[in-house]
C-alpha positions in Angstrom: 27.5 -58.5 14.1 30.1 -59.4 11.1 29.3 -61.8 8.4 31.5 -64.8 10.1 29.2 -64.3 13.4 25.9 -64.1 11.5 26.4 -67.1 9.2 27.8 -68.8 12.6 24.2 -68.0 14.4 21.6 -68.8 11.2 24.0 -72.0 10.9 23.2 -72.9 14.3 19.6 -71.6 14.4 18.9 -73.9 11.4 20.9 -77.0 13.1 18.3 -76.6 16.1 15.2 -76.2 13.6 16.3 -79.3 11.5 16.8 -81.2 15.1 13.4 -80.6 16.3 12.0 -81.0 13.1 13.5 -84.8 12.7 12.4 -85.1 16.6 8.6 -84.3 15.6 8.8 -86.4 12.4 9.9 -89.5 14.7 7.4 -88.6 17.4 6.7 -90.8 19.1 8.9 -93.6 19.4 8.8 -94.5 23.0 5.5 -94.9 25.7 4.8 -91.1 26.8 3.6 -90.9 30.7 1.0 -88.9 31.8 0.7 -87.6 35.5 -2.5 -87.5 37.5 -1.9 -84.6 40.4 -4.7 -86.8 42.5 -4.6 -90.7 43.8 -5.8 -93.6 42.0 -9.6 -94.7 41.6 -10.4 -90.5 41.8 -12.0 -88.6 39.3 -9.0 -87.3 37.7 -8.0 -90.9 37.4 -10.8 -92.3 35.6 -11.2 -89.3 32.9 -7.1 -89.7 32.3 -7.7 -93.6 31.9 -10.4 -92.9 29.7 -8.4 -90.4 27.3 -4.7 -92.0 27.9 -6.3 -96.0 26.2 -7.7 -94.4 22.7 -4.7 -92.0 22.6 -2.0 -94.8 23.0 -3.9 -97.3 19.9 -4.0 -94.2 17.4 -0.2 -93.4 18.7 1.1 -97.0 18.6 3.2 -96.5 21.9 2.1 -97.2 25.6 0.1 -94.2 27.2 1.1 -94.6 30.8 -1.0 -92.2 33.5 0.6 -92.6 36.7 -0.9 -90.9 39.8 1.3 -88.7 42.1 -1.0 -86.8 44.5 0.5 -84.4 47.4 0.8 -80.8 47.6 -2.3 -79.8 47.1 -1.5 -80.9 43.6 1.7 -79.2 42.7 4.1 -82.2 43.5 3.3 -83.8 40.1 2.6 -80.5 38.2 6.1 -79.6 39.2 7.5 -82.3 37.5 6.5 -81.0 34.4 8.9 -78.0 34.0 11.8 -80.4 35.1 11.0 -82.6 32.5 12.1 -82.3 28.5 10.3 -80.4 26.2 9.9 -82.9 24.3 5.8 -84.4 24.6 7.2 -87.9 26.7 5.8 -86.3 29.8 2.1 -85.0 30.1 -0.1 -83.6 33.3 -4.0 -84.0 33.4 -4.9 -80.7 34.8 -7.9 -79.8 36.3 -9.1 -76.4 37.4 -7.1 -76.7 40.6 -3.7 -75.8 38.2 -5.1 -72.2 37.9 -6.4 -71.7 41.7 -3.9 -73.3 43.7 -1.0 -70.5 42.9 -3.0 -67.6 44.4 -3.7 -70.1 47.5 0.3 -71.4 47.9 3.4 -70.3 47.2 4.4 -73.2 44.1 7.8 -73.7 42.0 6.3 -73.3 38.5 4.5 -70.6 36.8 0.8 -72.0 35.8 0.8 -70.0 32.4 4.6 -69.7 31.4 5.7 -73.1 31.8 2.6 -75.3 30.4 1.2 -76.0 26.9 -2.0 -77.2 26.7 -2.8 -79.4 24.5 -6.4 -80.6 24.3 -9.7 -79.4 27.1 -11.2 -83.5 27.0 -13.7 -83.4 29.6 -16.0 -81.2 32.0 -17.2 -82.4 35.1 -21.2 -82.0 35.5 -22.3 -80.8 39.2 -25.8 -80.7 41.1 -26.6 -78.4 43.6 -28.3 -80.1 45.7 -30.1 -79.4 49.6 -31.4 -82.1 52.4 -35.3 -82.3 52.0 -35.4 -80.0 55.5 -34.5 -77.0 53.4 -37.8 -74.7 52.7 -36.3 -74.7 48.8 -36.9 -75.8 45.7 -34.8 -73.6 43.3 -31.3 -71.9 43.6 -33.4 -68.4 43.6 -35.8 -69.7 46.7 -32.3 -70.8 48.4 -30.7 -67.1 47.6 -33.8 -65.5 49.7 -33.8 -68.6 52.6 -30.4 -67.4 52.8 -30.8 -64.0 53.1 -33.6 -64.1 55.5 -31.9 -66.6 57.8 -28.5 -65.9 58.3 -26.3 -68.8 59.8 -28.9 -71.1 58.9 -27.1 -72.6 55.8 -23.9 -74.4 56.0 -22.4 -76.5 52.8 -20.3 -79.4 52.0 -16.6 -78.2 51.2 -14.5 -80.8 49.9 -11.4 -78.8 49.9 -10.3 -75.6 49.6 -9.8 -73.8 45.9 -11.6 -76.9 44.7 -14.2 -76.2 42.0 -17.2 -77.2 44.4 -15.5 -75.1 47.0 -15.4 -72.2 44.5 -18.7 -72.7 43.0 -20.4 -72.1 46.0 -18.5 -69.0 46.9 -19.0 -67.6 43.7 -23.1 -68.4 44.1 -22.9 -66.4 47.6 -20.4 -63.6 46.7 -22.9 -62.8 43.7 -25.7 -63.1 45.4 -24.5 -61.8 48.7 -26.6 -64.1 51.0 -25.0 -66.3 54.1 -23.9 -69.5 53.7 -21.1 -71.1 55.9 -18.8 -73.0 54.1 -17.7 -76.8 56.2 -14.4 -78.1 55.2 -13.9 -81.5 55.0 -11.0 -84.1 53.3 -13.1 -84.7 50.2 -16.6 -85.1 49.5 -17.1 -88.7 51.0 -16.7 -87.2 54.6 -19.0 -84.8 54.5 -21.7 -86.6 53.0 -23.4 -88.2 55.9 -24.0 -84.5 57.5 -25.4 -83.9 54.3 -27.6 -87.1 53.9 -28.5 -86.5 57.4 -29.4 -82.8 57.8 -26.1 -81.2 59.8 -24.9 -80.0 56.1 -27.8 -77.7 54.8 -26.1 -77.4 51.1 -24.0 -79.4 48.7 -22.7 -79.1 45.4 -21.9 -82.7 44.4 -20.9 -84.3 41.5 -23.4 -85.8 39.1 -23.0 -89.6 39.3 -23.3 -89.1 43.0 -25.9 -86.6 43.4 -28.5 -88.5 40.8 -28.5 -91.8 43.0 -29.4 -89.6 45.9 -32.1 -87.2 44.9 -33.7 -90.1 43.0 -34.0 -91.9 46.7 -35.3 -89.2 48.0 -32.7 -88.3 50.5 -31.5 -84.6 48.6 -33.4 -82.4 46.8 -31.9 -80.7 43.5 -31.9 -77.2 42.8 -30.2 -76.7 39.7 -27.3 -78.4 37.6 -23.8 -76.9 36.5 -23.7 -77.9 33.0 -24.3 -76.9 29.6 -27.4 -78.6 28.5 -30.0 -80.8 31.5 -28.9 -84.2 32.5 -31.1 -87.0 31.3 -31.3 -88.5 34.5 -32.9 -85.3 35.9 -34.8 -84.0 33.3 -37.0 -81.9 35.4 -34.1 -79.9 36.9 -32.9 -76.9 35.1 -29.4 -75.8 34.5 -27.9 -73.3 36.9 -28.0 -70.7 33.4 -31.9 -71.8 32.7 -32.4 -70.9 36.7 -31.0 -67.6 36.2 -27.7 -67.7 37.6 -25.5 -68.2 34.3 -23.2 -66.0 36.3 -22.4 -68.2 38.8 -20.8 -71.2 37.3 -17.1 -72.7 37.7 -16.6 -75.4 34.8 -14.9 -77.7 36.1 -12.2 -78.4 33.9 -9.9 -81.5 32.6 -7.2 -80.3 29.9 -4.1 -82.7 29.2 -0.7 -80.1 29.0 3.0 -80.8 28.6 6.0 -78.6 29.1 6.1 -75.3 27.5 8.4 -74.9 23.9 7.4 -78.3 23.4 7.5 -78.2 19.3 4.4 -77.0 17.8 4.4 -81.1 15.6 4.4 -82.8 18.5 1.4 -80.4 20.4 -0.7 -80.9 17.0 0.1 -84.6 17.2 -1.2 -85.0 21.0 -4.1 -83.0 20.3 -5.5 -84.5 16.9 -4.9 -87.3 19.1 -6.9 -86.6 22.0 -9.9 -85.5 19.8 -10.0 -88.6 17.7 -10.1 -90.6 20.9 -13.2 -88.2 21.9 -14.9 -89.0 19.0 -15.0 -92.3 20.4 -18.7 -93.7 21.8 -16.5 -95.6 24.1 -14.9 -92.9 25.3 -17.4 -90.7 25.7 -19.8 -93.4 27.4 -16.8 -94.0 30.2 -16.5 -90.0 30.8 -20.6 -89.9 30.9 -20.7 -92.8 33.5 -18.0 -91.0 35.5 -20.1 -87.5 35.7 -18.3 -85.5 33.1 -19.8 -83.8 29.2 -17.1 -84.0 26.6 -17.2 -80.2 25.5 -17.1 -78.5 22.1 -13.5 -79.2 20.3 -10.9 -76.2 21.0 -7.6 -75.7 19.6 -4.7 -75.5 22.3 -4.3 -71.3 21.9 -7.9 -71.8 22.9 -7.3 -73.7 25.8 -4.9 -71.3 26.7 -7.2 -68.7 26.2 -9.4 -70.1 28.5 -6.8 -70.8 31.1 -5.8 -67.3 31.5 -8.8 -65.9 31.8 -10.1 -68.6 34.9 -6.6 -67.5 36.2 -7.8 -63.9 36.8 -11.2 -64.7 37.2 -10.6 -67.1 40.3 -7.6 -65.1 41.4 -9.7 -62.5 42.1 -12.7 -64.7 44.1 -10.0 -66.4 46.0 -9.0 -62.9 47.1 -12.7 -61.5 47.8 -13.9 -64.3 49.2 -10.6 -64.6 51.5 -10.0 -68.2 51.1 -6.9 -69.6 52.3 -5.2 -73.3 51.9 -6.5 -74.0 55.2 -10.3 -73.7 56.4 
């Protein structure tokens, strides 16, 4: 490379830095939409509404989620690689982002082309069985299982979902029979479970309290970090012994990767400060979900790579496909 060439490249390399710079330094001057990969009223929607309304006061411009569900969650995940790199366009991503590429063939790579920004919530579970079940604990329902084969069937609410994949994981490390029954969500399948036809179900907090507290499921054991207060009396799947066997459940907010490193800092300092929030935290409490220890977004990404392999390689043993 002669001089001319070289000074031709640094000039352009600092035009680009001086260019992104100004673009961080203005950031944001316009509303900045966030994609939900599920429909409106779910989960995913509340704990994006919940993060996106503290966000938008400490950014001063409107915070809009907007819900695009189909393709087993890749049609709005794939409109984050098509979009600038520029921290207008977000995705709530759940666990689901790391799964569904060893289920599906999908037009983005799960790793390469995202940048997390901040992990916000964690979704709190409850194994739970109908009273007909000789168990009390996850260890009793381990040996029930082992000693009756085709005797335990549970509530699947989709395939590569993190219920769906918790439960696999608790059998596959375990290695005792339990027959997994699809169905289009968890709302389906909860009559069979209410009523005895569904042996087993991992459900989520909110709606698993109401339930055993009637009387009408027993709980085994809860996936989450510390006991929930509802259910003081039940211990945590690691207190039970089966640390192991745990899928968190996941909510991280992520843009496009090469967005500028300003703009990822100003997201995430964003996102925490709206977690610090009692408001905030009370609305992701009420909708099942712990806010977790603070981590940095190489963290995040950290911890995506790893549940990549990790669940990669259950999807795989456990031979599940897109389609029970």
């Amino acid at each position: 490379m002669n001089r001319l060439t070289r000074r031709a490249t640094l000039g352009t390399a600092t035009a680009f830095a001086l260019t992104q710079g100004a673009a961080a330094q203005a950031y944001p001057n316009k509303p900045i939409r966030v994609l939900v990969p599920y429909p409106v009223g779910g989960i995913v929607d509340i704990v994006t509404r919940a993060v996106a309304e503290p966000m938008q006061t400490d950014l001063g411009q409107p915070v809009v989620v907007e819900p695009k569900p189909g393709g087993n969650s890749t049609l709005a995940t794939a409109m984050i690689p098509q979009a600038p790199a520029d921290g207008y366009n977000g995705l709530m991503a759940t666990i689901s982002h790391v799964v569904v590429p060893h289920l599906q063939s999908v037009p983005y790579g799960a790793l390469a082309d995202f940048q997390p920004i901040a992990l916000v919530a964690v979704a709190t579970s409850v194994a739970t069985v109908n009273p007909s079940v000789p168990v009390k604990t996850l260890k009793e329902l381990v040996e029930y299982g082992k000693a009756n084969p085709g005797k335990l069937h549970y509530l699947n609410p989709g395939n590569g979902s993190s219920i769906h994949l918790s439960s696999e994981l608790l059998k596959n490390q375990y290695k005792f029979d339990m027959t997994s029954v699809p169905y289009r969500g968890i709302p389906p399948g909860l009559p069979d479970l209410l009523e005895g036809r569904l042996q087993v179900g991992l459900l989520p907090a909110a709606l698993a309290v109401q339930h055993v507290q009637s009387g009408k499921l027993r709980a085994l054991a809860v996936l989450a970090d510390k006991r929930l207060p509802t259910l003081p009396d039940v211990p945590t799947f690691a207190e039970a012994g089966f640390a192991d066997a745990q899928v968190m459940s996941w909510y991280v907010i992520a843009v496009r990767a090469g967005t500028p490193a300003a703009i990822v800092e100003r997201l995430h300092a964003s996102a925490m400060k709206g977690l610090r929030e009692p408001e905030t935290r009370d609305r992701l409490t009420k909708a099942g979900c712990e806010v977790p220890a603070p981590r940095s977004p190489a963290e995040v990404l950290a911890m995506w790579k790893a549940d990549y392999s990790r669940y990669g390689r259950l999807v795989k043993d456990a031979g599940i496909k897109t389609e029970s």
